[in-house]
C-alpha positions in Angstrom: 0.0 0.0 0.0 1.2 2.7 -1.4 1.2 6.8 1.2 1.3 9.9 -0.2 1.6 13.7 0.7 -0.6 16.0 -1.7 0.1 19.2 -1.0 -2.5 22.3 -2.4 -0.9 24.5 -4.2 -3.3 27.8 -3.5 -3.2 27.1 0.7 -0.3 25.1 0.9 -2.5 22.7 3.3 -0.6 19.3 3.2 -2.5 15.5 3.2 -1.1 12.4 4.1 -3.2 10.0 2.4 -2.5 5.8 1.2 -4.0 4.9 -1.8 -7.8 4.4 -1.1 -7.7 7.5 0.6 -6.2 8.8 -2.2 -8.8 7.9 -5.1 -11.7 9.1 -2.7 -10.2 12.5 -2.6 -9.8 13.2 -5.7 -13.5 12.2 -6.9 -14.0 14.9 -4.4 -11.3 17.6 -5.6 -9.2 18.7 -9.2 -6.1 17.3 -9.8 -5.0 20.3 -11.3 -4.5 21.9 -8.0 -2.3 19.7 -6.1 1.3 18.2 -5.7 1.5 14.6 -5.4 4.7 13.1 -3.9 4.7 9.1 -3.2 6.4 8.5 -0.1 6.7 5.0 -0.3 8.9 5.9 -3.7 10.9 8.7 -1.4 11.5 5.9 1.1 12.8 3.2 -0.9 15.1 5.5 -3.1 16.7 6.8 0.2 17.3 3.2 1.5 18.6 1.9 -1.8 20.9 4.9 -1.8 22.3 3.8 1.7 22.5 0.5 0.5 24.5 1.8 -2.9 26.9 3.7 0.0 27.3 0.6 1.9 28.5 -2.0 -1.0 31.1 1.2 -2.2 32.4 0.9 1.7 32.6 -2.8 1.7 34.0 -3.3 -2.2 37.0 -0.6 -1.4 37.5 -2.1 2.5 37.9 -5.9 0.7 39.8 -4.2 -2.1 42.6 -2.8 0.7 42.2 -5.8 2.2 43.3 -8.3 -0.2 45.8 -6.0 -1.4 47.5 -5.6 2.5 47.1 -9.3 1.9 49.4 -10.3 -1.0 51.8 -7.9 0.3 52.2 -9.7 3.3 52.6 -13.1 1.7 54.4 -12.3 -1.1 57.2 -9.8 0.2 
């Protein structure tokens, strides 16, 4: 289930809705008149981000590593 924030753009009165919630309003309202973020979308593109960060860390800690390692052995 997707949550969103719809924000009007003539008060700047901000909604937190999920998606039933969602549909239901705007029978009620124009679309026109609102921003629409999905924050479910927000949320998963921050973790993956992290995520992305994290692998970098580990890839160049196993890289210096390995390295440190063949030095040792082989000189």
């Amino acid at each position: 289930m997707n949550n969103y924030k719809i924000t009007n753009l003539t008060s700047n009165k901000e909604y937190f809705l999920n998606q039933e919630e969602l549909t239901n309003f705007f029978k009620k309202n124009k679309v026109q008149n609102y921003n629409i973020v999905n924050l479910t979308e927000v949320k998963r593109i921050r973790r993956n981000k992290i995520l992305d960060t994290v692998a970098l860390i580990c890839f160049f800690g196993a890289t210096v590593l390995s390295t440190i390692l063949i030095i040792e052995n082989y000189y």
